[in-house]
N, C-alpha and C positions, 0 to 999 in steps of 0.2 A: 501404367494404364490408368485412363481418367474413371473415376466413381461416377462422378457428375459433370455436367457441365452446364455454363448456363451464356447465352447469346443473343444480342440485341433485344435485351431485356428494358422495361419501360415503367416506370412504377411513379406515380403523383400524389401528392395528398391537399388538394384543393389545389394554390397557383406553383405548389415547391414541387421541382420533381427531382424524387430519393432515387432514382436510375432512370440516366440518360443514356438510351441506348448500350447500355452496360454488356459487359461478359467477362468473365474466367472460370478456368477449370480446377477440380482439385483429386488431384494422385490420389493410387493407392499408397496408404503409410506415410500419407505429407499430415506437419499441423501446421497448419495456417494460420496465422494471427491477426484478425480482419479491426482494423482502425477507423478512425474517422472523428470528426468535429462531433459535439451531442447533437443530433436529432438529424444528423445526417442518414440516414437509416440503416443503420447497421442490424438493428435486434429486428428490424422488417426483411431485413434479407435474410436472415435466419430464419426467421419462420417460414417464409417462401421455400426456402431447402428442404426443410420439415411438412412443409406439404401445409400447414397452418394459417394460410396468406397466399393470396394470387398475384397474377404478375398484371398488370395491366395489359402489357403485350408485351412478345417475345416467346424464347424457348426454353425447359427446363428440360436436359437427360440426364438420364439415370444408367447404370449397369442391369440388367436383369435380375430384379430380387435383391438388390442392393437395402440392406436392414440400415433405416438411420434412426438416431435415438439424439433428443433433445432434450435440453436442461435447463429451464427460465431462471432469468436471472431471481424471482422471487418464485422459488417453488410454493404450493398450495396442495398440503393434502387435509382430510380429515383428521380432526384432532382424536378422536373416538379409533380409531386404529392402530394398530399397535404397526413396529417397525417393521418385523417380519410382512405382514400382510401387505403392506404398502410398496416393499420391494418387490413383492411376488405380483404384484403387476405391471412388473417388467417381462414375466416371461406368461402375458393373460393368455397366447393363443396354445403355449405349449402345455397349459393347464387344461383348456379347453379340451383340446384333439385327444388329451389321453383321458379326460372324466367322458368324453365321448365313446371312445374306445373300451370304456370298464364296461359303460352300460349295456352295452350291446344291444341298442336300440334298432327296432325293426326295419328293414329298408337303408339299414348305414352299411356305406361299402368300408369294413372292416380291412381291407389290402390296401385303398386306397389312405386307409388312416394313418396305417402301422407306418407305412411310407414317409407319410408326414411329420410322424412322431420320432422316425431316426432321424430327420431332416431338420426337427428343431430341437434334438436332442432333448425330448420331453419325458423318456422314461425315469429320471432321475431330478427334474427341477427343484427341488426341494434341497438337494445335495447342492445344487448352483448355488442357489440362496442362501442358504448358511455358509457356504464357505468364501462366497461375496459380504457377507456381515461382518467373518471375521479378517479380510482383506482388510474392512474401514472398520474396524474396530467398532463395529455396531454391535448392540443388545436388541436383538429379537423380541423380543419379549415387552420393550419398555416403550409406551405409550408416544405418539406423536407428539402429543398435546403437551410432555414434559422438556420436548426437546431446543434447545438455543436456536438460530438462525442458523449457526456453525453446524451444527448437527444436523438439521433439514437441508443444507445443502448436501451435507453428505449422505445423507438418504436420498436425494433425488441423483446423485453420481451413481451410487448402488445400483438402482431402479435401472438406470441406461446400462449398466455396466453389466447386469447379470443377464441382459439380452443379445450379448456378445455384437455390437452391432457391426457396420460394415462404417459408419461414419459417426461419429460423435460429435453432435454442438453444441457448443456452451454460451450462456450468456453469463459473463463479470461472473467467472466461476469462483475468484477469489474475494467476491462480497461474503464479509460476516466469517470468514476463517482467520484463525489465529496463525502468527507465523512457523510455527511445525506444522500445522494441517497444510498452510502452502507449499512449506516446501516435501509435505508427504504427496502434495496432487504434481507435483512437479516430474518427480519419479513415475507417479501414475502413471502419468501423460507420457512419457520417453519409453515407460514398455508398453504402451500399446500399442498391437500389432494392425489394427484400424486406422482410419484416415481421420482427423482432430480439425474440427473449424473453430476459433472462438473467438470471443469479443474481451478484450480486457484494455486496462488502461496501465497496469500495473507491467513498469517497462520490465524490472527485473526478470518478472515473469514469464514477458515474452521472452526474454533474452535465451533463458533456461531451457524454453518447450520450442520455441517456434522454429522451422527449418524454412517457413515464407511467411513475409508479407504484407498482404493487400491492404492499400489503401483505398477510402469509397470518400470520395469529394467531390459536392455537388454533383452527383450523380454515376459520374465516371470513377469505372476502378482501374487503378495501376498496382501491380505486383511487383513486388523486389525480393532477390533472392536473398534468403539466409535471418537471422534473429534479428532483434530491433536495434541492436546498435551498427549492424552493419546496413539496413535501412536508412540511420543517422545520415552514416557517411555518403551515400549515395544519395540522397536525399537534398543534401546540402549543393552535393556537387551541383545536381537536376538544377534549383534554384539558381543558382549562382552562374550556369548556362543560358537556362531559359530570361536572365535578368540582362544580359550581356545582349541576347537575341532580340530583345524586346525594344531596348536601347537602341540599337541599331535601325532596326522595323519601323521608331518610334520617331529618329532623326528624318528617314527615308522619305514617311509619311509629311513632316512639319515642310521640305525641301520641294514636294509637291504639289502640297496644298497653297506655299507661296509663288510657284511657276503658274498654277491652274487660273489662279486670281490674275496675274496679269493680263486674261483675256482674250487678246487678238490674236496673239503665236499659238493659242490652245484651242483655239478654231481651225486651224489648219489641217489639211488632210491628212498631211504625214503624222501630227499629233494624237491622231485619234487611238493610237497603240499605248501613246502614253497615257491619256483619261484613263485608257482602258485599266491598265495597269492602276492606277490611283483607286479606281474601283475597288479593285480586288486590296488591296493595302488598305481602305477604310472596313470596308468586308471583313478580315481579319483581325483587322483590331477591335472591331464591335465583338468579336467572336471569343476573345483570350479572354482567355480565364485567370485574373490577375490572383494574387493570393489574398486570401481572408482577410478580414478585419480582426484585430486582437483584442481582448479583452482587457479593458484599462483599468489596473486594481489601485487602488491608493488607502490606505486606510486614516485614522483619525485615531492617533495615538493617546492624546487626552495629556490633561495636568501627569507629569513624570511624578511616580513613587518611589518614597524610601528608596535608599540603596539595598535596606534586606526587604526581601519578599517574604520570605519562610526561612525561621529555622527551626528545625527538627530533634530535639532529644531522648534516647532511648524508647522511642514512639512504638507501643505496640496497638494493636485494634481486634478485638473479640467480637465476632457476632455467636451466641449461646457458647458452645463448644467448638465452633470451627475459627480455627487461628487464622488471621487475615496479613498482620504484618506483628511483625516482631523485631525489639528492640535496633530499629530505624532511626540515622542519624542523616541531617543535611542541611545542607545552608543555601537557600538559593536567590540569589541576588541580581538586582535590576537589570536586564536586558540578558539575562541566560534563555538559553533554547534550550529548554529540554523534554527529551521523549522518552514514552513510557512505553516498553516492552514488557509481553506477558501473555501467555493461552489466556484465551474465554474463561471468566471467571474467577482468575487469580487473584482480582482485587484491585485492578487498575483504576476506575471510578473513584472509591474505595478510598484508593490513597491520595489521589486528587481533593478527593473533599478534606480529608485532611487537613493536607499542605495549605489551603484555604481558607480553612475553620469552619467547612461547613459541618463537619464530623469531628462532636471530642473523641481521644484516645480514651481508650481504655486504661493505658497508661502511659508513663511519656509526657513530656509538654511540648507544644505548639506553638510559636510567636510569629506572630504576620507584622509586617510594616508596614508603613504606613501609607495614606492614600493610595488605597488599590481601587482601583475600579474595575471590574472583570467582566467579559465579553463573553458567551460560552457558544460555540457551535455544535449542535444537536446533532448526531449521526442518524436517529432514526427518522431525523425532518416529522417531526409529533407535534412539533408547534407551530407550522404551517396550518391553517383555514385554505382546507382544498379550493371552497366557494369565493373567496374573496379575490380580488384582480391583484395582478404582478403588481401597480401603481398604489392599490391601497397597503397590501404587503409589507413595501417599503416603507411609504410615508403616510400612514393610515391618517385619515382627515385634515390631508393636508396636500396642496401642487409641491410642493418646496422640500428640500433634504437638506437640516443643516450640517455643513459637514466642512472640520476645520478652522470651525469660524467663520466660513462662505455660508451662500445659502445658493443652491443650482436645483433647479427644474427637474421635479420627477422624471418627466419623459431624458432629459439628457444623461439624469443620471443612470437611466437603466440601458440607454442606448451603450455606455460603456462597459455594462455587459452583454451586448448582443441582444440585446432586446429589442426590436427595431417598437417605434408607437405604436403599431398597426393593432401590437400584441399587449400591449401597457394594462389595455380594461380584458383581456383574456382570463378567465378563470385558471387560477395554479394550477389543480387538477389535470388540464390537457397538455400540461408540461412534460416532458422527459425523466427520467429520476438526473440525468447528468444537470437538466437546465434545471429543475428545481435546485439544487446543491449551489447553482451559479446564483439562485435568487437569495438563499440563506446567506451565500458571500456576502452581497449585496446588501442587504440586512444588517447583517455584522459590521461590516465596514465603516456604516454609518452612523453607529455606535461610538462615542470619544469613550476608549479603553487604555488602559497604559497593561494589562493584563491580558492576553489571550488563550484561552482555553478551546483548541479544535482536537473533539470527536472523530475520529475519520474521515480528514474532511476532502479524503481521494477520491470515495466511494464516489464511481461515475462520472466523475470528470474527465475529458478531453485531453490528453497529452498535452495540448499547446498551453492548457490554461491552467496543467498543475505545475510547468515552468516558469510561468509569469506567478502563480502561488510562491512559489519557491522563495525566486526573485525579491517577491515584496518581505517575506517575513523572514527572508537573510539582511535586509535592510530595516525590518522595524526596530526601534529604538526601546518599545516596552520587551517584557517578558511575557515568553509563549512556553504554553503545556500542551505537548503532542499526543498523544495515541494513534498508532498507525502502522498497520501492518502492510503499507509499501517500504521497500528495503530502500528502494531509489529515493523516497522523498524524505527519509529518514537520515538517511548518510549526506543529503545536499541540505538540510535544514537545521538538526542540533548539533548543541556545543555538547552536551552531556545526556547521559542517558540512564534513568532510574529502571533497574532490570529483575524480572521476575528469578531469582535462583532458588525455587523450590522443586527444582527436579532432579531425585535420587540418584540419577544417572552423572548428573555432575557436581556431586556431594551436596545438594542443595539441601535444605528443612524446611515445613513448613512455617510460612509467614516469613521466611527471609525475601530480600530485598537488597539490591545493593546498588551503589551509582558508581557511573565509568565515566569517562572523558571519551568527547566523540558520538558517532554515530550507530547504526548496526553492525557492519561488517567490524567496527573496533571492538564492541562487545564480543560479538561472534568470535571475532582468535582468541580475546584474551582468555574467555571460556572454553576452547578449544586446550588451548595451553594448559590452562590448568587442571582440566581434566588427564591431559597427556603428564604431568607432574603426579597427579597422584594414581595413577595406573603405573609409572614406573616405581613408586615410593611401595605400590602394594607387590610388584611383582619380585620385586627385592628383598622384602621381606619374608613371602612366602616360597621366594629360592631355598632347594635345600643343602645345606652347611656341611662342608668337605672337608674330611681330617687333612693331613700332613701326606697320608698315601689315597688320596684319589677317593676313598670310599668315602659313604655317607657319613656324618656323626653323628652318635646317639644324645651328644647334646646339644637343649634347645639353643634358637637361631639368637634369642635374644640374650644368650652368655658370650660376653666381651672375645675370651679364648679359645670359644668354637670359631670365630671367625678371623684366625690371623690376616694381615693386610701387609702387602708388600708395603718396605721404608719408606718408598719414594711416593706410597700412596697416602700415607700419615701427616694432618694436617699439621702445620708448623704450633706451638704453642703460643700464645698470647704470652708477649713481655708483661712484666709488675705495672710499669707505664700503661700502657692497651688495657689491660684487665681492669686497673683502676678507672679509667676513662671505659670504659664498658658499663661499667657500676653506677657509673655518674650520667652515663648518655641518659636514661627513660626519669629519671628527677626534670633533666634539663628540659629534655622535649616536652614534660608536663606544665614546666613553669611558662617557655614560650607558648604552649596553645590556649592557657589560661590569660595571659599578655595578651596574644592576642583578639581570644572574646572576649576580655576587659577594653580594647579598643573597639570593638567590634560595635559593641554596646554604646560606647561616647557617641560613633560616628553611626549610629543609626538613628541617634534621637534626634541629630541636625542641631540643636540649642546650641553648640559649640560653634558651628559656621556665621555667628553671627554676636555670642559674644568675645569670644577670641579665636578670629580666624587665622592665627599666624601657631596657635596651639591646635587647630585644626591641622594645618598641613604638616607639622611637625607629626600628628597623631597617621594619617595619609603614608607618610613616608614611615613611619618604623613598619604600621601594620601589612608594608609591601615585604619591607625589610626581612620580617620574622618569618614569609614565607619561605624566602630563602635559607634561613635560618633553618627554619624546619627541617627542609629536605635536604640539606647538608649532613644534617645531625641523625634525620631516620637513615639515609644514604654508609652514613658511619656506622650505625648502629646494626646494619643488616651485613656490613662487611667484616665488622669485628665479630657479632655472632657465629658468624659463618667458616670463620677461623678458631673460635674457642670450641 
């Protein structure tokens, strides 16, 4: 049964119109994943659901008493409030009717209250609210004003959630969460027994929650059944139909605009079916709605640096008494992609500056190489001038963007990001939070960097334009540092991945750190794995130890001959040969890793490329060599261990 529905709905904002005659409906227990271009008006049609926004024309239905609850994408509470209090006006009228009810104020129909008060199950609110605190792991008690972005989101989820509603809407509910808070709201979302609208960009995410959906372009929405990658495929197909039909429509038309011209046979009476028809064929082509314009990224990579970017040694970082990273090694070199995984707070900034030199260790040393130049993208857009125009922005006291060594016209350059002129002298401020994000692009791009440093730079981006992100920075040539808690842009973007492991659960400590090869989901097993490795390593030990008849034995597990082992389960022994060559593997592997940051060293300082280049590639080809070398030797060394 539909909650809502909405029907030849009409919406403009000066000459755009955000719904052209629009409509669809949404079930009980569907969550819907509502899409679109930035500023297409997705977060306006939310609110219009929300009752927050009107329609210009058109119809909005509801179910009778239908409870919906809304969640902006930048909640706003008082900072002077504590948690508790701030939730609890999720449930203001079930507080009211029963502080009503206590008083027993003159002239109040007391029957008609009590009524009320089982209807909004307001005898107990207080027990809602605490046991919704500790769903999301909230502290009642602890002030607004101390909490992250991550945490006020999750207080405004609370807030919606302890008023049990009939529909839930979200805007970009995965702005400012770490990736366990996403994937804790993911499960949220799957048991709730309510009907879920929300607006994200974050595909994974739909993929996980969403059972439909809508897309809203240029006005018009079309629905597609099932998560977003099944979307994808239908989606393509649509194109790829509609591209075929257009082709056709498009010959048809050219066929009789060359018959019409001929003139004297198109005056004739019997032809007047066919004008007629021409008609209708120009008609519809003025009509189609061809597909969007793409956003044309390029960037301006700058003088190439060093082949070492960073290398990292025993790196630890103190702030007073709280451990931030500890004893961190790494080596990262020109054109790596790597991203940084980590909950809010762990230190991810932190270790960036680092890597950088904007931050000494505490202990540990640091080596940067040479001609970096670094670009940084701001996640909280704080270095935006709301007041200033998209044109001064860009190219401040200037028509022109040098870029590449060209030099092309502010207005073209912003047109390639969907900027049309119109908007060029527009104050930022009336921007989108997705189209501001596109101006910072913008910004950045036109910076000559061989260094990239992007802050979250999904937050609020458009689907189509974090594929073309993608795109460009699997083809830039310098070195990129990610943060980002999209899984999807994570796994299509880094080579390597620097990963928070300070959580108990999977033997972590504080201040550890470690790097993988690959994306999220590679992290994700291997962490998987090895937690599944030492849940069996404890549960085998904490097995208890069987005599010779079946019963337990009173002695402990860790004595050799409490635990006999069938023959064939006794590892073979290491030959004199193997044992020797055992002995001698961790000298060896010490000498080649020394080898090779003694080369490592020659070939970063470059002076050798230039006075003897034929000892240069000599030095090239071993330091390829010793890797192999390497993994031979730890490869042997884990197999012999493993036997002795």
């Amino acid at each position: 049964m539909a909650v809502l529905s909405l029907s030849n709905a009409h919406l403009a904002f000066g000459h755009v119109a955000l719904l052209d005659d629009a409509g669809f409906s949404l079930e009980s227990g569907e969550r819907l994943g509502l899409i679109g271009r930035n500023g297409a008006g997705k977060s306006s049609l939310l609110k219009i659901i929300a009752g927050l926004e009107k329609l210009d024309d058109g119809l909005l239905q509801m179910t009778q008493n239908v409870r919906i609850c809304y969640v902006p994408q930048e909640p706003a509470f008082d900072a002077g409030h504590s948690v508790f209090e701030v939730v609890s006006e999720g449930v203001a009228e079930a507080r009211s009717v029963r502080q009503q009810y206590e008083e027993h104020a003159d002239g109040v129909d007391l029957d008609a209250l009590q009524t009320r008060i089982e209807a909004l199950d307001a005898w107990n609110w207080e027990q809602r609210v605490d046991t919704t605190l500790h769903q999301l792991h909230l502290d009642g008690e602890r002030p607004i004003g101390e909490l992250s972005g991550g945490m006020k989101k999750r207080v405004a989820l609370a807030q919606a959630l302890v008023a049990v509603p009939d529909v839930l809407l979200l805007d970009e509910p995965t702005n400012h969460l770490d990736l366990d808070s996403i994937a804790w709201l993911e499960e949220l979302l799957r048991g709730f027994k309510g009907a879920v609208m929300l607006i994200t960009h974050d595909r994974a995410f739909l993929d996980g929650v969403a059972t439909r959906i809508v897309e809203l372009d240029r006005g018009v929405i079309r629905s597609y059944p099932g998560n977003f990658s099944a979307y994808e495929r239908m989606k393509e197909e649509q194109l790829a139909s509609d591209a075929l039909a257009n082709a056709r429509a498009d010959k048809l038309l050219a066929q009789e605009e060359v018959w019409v011209r001929k003139g004297v046979e198109a005056r004739r009476t019997r032809s007047v079916a066919r004008i007629q028809r021409l008609e209708v064929l120009r008609s519809q082509r003025q009509a189609r709605r061809d597909s969007l314009g793409q956003v044309r990224l390029e960037i301006d990579s700058g003088t190439p640096s060093g082949k070492l970017v960073a290398e990292l040694r025993d790196v630890g970082m103190k702030f007073d008494q709280k451990l931030i990273v500890e004893d961190f090694n790494a080596t990262i070199l020109r054109g790596d992609k790597v991203g940084l995984i980590g909950p809010n707070g762990a230190g991810k900034t932190t270790l960036l500056k680092l890597i950088l030199g904007e931050l000494q260790p505490t202990s540990g040393t640091v080596r940067q190489g040479a001609r970096l130049e670094v670009a940084y993208f701001d996640q909280m857009r704080s270095k935006l001038d709301l007041d200033a125009t998209l044109a001064d922005t860009i190219s401040p006291g200037s028509e022109w963007v040098e870029f590449g060594g060209q030099r092309k016209h502010v207005m073209s350059y912003l047109n390639d990001f969907l900027f049309s002129p119109a908007r060029a002298n527009s104050p930022v401020r009336t921007l989108s939070g997705g189209e501001r994000n596109r101006v910072l692009l913008a910004r950045l791009f036109a910076l000559p960097a061989n260094v990239l440093v992007l802050d979250e730079p999904t937050n609020d981006l458009d689907i189509d334009t974090l594929e073309l992100l993608e795109e460009l920075l699997q083809g830039y040539a310098g070195t990129v540092f990610l943060v980002s808690h999209d899984r999807r842009f994570l796994d299509n973007v880094v080579t390597s991945t620097i990963a928070w492991e300070g959580d108990p659960a999977f033997g972590g400590q504080p201040g550890l750190w470690r790097e993988y090869e690959g994306g999220y989901d590679d992290w994700k097993l291997q962490r998987e794995r090895a937690r599944t490795l030492r849940e069996q390593a404890a549960r085998a030990a904490a097995a208890p130890v069987r005599g010779k008849d079946g019963a337990p034995s009173t002695k402990p597990a860790s004595v050799p001959t409490a635990t006999p082992m069938p023959a064939a389960a006794k590892p073979r022994k290491l030959s004199y040969k193997e044992q020797r060559e055992l002995d001698e593997l961790p000298s060896r592997i010490e000498a080649l890793e020394a080898e090779q940051k003694s080369l490592g060293q020659l070939l970063a300082d470059g002076a050798i490329y230039t006075t003897d280049p034929s000892a240069a590639a000599k030095a090239q080809a071993r330091y390829a060599k010793i890797d192999d070398e390497l993994l031979a030797a730890l490869e042997r060394w884990e197999l012999l261990g493993s036997k002795g």
